[in-house]
Steps between C-alpha positions, in 0.01 A plus 500: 500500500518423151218493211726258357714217585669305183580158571868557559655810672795626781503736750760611712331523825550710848575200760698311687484082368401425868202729464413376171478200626300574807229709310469231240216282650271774557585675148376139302216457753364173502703375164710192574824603529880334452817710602835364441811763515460738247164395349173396570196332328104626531246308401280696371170308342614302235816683446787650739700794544923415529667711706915583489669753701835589581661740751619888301719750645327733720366817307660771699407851530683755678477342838215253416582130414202322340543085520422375177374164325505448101126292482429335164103389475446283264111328418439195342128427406315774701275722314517886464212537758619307739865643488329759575351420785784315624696755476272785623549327859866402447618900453231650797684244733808578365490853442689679749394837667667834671385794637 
């Protein structure tokens, strides 16, 4: 997590678009959510978070192919503290683990 999340930013993200879009209910919790291909609109208060993604070549490394999605976020009239805490949910459901 973050201490800071600008309005606008991309991230080149570890997944496959089909389970993007399968963890992306529980990552925006109980935030009224549209999804259209490639995008996706949060309502968040009395602003919303837009959403684009496309599909990126997989990252490979030696024998290791990574599945990868180019993920633009992009907030329109939701305050620092509450990007925050938007967001503070959004990357613990999202964050992906090994071991």
């Amino acid at each position: 997590m973050q201490s800071f999340y600008p309005e606008r930013f991309e991230r080149d993200m570890a997944t496959t678009e089909v389970e993007w879009l399968a963890a992306l209910p529980r990552a925006v919790g109980e935030h009224p959510c549209a999804v259209q291909a490639g995008h996706a609109e949060i309502r968040i208060q009395h602003g919303r978070l837009l959403l684009q993604w496309h599909v990126l070549p997989p990252r490979v490394i030696a024998l290791l192919r990574l599945q990868r999605l180019a993920v633009v976020f992009a907030f329109d009239g939701v305050d620092d503290a509450e990007r925050q805490r938007f967001m503070k949910r959004f990357d613990l459901t999202m964050q992906r683990g090994g071991g």
